[in-house]
C-alpha positions as a printed NumPy array, in Angstrom:
array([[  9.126,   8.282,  32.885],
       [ 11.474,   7.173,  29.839],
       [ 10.476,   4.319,  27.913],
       [ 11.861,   0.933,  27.612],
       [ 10.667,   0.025,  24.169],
       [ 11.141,   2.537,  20.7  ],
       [  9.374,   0.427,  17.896],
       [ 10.313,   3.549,  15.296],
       [ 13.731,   4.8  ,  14.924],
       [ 15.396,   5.647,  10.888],
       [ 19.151,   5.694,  10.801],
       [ 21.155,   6.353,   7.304],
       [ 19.477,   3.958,   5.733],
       [ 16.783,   5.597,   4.425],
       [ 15.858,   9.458,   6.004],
       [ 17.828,   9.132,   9.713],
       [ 21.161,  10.976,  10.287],
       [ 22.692,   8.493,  12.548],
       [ 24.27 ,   5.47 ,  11.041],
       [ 22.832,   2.229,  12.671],
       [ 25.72 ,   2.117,  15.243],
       [ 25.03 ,   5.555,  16.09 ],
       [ 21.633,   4.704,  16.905],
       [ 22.064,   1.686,  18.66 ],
       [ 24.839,   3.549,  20.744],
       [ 22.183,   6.413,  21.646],
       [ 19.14 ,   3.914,  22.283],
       [ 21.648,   2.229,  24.801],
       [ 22.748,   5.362,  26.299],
       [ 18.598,   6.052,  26.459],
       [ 18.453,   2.841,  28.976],
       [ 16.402,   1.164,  26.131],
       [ 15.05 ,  -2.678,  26.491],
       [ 13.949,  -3.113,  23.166],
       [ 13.825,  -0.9  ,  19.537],
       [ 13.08 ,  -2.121,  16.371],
       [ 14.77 ,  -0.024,  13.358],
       [ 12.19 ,   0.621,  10.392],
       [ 13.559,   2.228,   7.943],
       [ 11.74 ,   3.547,   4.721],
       [ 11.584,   0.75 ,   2.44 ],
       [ 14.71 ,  -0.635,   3.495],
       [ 16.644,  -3.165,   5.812],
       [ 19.839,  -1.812,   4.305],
       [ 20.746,  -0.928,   8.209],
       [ 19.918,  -3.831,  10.068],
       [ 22.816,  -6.234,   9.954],
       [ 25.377,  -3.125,  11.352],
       [ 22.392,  -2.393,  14.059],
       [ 22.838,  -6.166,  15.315],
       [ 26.732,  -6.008,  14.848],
       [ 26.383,  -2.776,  16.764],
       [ 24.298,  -4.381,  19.384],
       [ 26.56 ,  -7.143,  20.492],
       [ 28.338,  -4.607,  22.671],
       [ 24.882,  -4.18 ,  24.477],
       [ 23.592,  -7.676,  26.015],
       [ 20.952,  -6.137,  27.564],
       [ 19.613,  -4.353,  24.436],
       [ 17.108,  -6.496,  21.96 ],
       [ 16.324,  -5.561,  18.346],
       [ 13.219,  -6.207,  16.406],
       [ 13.493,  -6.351,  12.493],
       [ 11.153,  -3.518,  11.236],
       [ 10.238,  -1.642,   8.501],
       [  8.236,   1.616,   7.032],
       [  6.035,   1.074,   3.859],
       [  4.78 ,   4.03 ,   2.536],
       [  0.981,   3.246,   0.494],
       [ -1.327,   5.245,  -0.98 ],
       [ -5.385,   5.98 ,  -0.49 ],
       [ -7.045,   8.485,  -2.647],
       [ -6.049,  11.445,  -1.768],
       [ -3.724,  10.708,   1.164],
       [ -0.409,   8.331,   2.319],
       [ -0.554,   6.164,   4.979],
       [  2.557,   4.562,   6.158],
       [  2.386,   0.581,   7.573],
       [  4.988,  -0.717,   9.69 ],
       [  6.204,  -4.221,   9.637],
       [  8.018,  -6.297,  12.843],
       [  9.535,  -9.484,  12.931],
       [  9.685, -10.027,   8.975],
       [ 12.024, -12.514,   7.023],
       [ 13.585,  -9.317,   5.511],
       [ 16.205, -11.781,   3.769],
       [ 13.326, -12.902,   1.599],
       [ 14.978, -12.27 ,  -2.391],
       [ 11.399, -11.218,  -3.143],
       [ 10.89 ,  -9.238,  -0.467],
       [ 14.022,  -7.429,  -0.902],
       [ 13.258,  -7.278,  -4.676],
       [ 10.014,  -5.381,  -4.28 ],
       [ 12.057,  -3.042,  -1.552],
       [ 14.643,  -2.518,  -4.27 ],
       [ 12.202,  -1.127,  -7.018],
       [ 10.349,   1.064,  -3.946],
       [ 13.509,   2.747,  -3.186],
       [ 14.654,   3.329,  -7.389],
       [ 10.654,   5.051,  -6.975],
       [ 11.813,   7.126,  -4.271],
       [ 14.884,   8.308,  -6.169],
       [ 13.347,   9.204,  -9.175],
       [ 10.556,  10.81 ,  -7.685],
       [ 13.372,  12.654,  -5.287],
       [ 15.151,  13.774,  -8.846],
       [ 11.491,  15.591, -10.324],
       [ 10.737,  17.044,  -6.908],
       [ 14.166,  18.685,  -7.084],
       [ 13.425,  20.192, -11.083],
       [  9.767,  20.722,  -9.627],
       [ 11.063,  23.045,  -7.057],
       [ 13.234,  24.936, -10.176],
       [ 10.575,  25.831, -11.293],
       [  9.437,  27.726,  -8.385],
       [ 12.475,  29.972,  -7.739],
       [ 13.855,  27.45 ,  -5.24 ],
       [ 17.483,  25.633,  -6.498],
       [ 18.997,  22.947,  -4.838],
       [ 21.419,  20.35 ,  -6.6  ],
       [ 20.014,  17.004,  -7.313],
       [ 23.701,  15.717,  -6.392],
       [ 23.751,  17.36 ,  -3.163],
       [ 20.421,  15.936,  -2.017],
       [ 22.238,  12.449,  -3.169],
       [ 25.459,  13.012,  -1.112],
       [ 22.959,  14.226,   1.763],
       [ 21.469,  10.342,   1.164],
       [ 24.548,   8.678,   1.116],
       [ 23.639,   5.126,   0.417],
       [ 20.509,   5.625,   1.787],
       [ 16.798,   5.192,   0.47 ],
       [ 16.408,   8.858,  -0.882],
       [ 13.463,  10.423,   0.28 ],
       [ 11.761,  14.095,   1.012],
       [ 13.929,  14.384,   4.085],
       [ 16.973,  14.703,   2.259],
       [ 15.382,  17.768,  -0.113],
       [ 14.262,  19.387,   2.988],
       [ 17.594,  19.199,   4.19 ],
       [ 19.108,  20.294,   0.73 ],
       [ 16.691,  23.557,   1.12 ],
       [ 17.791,  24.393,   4.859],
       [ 21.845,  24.495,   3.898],
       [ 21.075,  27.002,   0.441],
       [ 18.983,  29.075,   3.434],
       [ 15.301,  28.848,   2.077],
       [ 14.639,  27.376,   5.407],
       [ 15.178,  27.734,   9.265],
       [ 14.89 ,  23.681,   9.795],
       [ 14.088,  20.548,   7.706],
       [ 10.437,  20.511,   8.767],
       [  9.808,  23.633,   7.191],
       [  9.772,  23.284,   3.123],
       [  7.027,  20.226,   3.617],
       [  3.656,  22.734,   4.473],
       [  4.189,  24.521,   1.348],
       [  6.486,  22.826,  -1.017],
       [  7.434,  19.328,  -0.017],
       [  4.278,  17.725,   1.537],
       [  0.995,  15.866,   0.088],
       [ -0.717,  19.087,  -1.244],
       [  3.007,  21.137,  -1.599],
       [  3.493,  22.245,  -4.616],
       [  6.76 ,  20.286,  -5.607],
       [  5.02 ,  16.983,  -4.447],
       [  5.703,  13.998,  -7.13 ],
       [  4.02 ,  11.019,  -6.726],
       [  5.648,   7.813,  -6.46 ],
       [  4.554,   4.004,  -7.335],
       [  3.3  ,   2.755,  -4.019],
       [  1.002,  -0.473,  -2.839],
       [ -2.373,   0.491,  -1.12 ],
       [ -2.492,  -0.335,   2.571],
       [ -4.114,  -3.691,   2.162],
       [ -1.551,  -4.581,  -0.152],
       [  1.27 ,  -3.941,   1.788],
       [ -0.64 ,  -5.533,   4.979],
       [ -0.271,  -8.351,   2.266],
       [  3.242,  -7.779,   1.691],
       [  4.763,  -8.383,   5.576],
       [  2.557, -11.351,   6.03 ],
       [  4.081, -13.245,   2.95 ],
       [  7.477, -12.663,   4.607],
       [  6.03 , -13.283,   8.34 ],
       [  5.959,  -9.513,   8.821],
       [  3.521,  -8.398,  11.691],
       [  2.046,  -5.141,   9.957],
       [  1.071,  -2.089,  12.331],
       [ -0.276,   1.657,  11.017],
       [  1.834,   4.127,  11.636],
       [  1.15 ,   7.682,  13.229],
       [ -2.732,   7.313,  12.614],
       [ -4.458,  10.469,  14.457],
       [ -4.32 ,  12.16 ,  11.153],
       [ -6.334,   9.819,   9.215],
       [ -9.673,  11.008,   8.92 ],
       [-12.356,   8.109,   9.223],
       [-10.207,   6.15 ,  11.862],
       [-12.578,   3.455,  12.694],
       [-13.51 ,   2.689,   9.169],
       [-10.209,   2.485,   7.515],
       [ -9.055,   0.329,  10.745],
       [-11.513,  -1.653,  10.095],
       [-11.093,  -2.218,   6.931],
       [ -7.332,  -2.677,   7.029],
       [ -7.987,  -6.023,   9.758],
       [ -9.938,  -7.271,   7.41 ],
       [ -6.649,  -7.412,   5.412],
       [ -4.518,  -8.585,   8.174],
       [ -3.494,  -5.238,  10.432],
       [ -2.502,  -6.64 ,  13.771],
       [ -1.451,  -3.201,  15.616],
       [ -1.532,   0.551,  15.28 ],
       [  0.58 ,   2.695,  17.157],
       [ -0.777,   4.667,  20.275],
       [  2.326,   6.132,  22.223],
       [  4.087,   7.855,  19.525],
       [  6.109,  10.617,  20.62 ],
       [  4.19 ,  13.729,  18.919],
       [  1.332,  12.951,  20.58 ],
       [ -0.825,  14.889,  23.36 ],
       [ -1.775,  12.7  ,  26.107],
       [ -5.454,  12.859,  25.139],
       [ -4.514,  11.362,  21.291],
       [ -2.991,   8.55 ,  22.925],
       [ -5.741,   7.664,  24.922],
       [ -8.353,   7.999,  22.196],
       [ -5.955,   5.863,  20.132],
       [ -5.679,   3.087,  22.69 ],
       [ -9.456,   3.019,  22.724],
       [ -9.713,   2.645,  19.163],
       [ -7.153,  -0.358,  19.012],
       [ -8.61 ,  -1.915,  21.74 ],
       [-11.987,  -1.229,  19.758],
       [-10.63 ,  -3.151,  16.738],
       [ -8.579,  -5.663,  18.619],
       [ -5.242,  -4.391,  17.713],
       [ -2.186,  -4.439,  19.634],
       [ -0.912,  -0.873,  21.019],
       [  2.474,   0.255,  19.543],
       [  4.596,   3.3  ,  19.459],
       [  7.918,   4.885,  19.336],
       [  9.493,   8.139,  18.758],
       [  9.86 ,   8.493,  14.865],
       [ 13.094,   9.642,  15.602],
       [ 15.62 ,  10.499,  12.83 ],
       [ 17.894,  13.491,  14.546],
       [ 17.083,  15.881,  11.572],
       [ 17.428,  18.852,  14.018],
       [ 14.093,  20.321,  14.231],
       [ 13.527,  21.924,  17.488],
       [ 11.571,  19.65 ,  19.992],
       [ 12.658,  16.804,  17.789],
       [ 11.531,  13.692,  20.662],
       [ 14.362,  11.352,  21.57 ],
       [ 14.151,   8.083,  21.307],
       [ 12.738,   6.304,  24.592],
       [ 10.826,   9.84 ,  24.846],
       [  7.267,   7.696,  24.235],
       [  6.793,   4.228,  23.96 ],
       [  4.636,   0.965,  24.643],
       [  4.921,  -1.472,  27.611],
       [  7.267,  -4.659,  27.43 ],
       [  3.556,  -6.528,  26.959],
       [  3.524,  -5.034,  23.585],
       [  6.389,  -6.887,  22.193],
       [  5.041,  -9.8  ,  23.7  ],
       [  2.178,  -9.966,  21.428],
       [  4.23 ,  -8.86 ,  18.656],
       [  6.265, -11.62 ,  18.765],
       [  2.787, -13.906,  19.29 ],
       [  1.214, -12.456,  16.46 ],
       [  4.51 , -13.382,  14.49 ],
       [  4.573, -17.018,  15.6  ],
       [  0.804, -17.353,  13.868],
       [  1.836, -15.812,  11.243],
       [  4.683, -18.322,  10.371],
       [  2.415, -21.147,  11.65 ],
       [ -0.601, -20.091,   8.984],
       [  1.989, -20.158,   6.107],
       [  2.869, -23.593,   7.014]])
C-alpha cells in the first residue's frame, strides 16, 4: 500500500533531477498527504515547492533539510524538519557547506584524472545547474563520457567513502549539527541508519545531543531492517521517520516517492517535538 507521507525527496537544488515543481507535481500525482523536501545543505528549493503547492490544497509541505557530518572514519547524514530556514545564520553556515561541496566536487574531478577517468569540471557544473554540487552530479558526468552503465555505479570504486577519488569536505560532527537545527527550531532525525555500525551506541549518544527521530521506513529497506529499526527508535525514544530518498537519477529500481513511508502519527510528533523546541528557546 502507497504511502501518504515522503519525509526525503532532493529536487535541483542540490543532487535531485526534478526542479521543485516537478516534484511537487509527481508527489501529487503519487496521492501524497504530506513530503518534506531536504535537500543537501540547502533550502534553495523550498519557496518554488510551496508556490508549486498552491495548486494542490490537499498536499502539505514540511521544511527539511540533509546535513552531511562526519565520524571517524564514516559520514552520517542528519535530517532537519520544521526549521526557521530563513535564519541569516543559518543560511550563512549552509552557504559555506555548499562552496565545501563545490570545491571538493572540483578535486574529485582532477582526482579522477589521475586515474584514466576524464570528465569536465564544467560539465559536472552545468549538470548542477544552480544546485548544491555534490557526488551525484560526477557520477552523472561519468555515465554520459560511458565509464558507467548508471549513476550508482562510479561510487563502489571511485566516488564513495573508501573510492579512490573521494575528497573530503569541511563538515560538523553529528552532535554538532543536532546543535545546528535546534538553534533554528529544526527537529533533527538520522538519516538511512542500518549501515552504521554500533547503532545503539551512537543513537544513544546522538539524544544525548538532542536527536528526536531516526528514520525506519526508508524505501531501500527489507522489511526485516525496518522492523529492527523501529525497535531501536522505540528503544531510544525516538520518533519513526522515513521516505524514499528519491532524486530520479535513473538507476534501475530507483523507489518512487510514496514507495515507503511513516504513518500520519509521525508528523504529528514532528510537529510536537518542534513546538518544544521553539518553547525551550524562549
Amino acid at each position: 500500500m502507497p504511502a501518504d507521507v515522503d519525509l526525503h525527496l532532493h529536487t535541483l537544488a542540490s543532487d535531485g533531477r526534478l526542479t521543485p515543481t516537478e516534484l511537487i507535481q509527481l508527489v501529487a500525482e503519487k496521492g501524497l498527504k504530506v513530503v518534506s523536501v531536504s535537500d543537501h545543505d540547502s533550502t534553495e528549493g523550498l519557496a518554488e515547492a510551496y508556490q508549486a503547492a498552491a495548486e494542490f490544497p490537499d498536499l502539505r509541505i514540511i521544511p527539511g533539510i540533509e546535513l552531511s557530518t562526519d565520524i571517524p572514519g564514516d559520514e552520517i547524514h542528519m535530517l532537519g524538519y520544521f526549521m526557521h530556514y530563513e535564519d541569516e545564520e543559518f543560511q550563512g553556515i549552509l552557504r559555506r557547506f555548499r562552496e565545501g561541496r563545490l570545491e571538493r566536487g572540483r578535486l574529485m574531478v582532477e582526482k579522477l584524472a589521475t586515474l584514466g577517468i576524464y570528465v569536465e569540471w564544467e560539465r559536472v557544473r552545468e549538470i548542477a545547474g544552480d544546485g548544491s554540487v555534490g557526488r551525484p552530479h560526477i557520477a552523472l558526468a561519468m555515465v554520459e563520457k560511458g565509464y558507467f552503465k548508471e549513476p550508482r555505479g562510479p561510487f563502489a570504486e571511485y566516488l564513495g567513502r573508501n573510492g579512490k577519488a573521494y575528497v573530503e569536505r569541511q563538515k560538523m560532527t553529528p552532535a554538532e549539527g543536532v546543535e545546528m537545527l535546534a538553534r533554528v527550531g529544526g527537529v533533527a532525525v538520522l538519516a538511512h541508519p542500518a549501515q552504521l555500525s554500533d547503532l545503539d551506541d551512537k543513537v544513544a549518544e546522538l539524544k544525548e545531543a538532542g536527536l528526536k527521530g531516526m528514520e525506519v521506513h526508508y524505501a531501500m529497506y527489507s522489511p526485516e531492517t525496518v522492523l529492527y529499526l523501529l525497535e531501536v527508535a522505540q528503544r531510544h525514544g525516538l520518533i519513526p521517520c522515513g521516505g524514499s530518498d528519491y532524486h530520479c537519477l535513473g538507476n534501475t529500481g530507483e523507489a518512487l516517492p510514496g514507495t515507503l513511508g511513516p504513518p500520519l502519527e509521525t508528523v504529528e510528533r514532528l510537529e510536537e517535538a518542534a513546538l518544544e523546541l521553539s518553547r525551550s528557546a524562549h
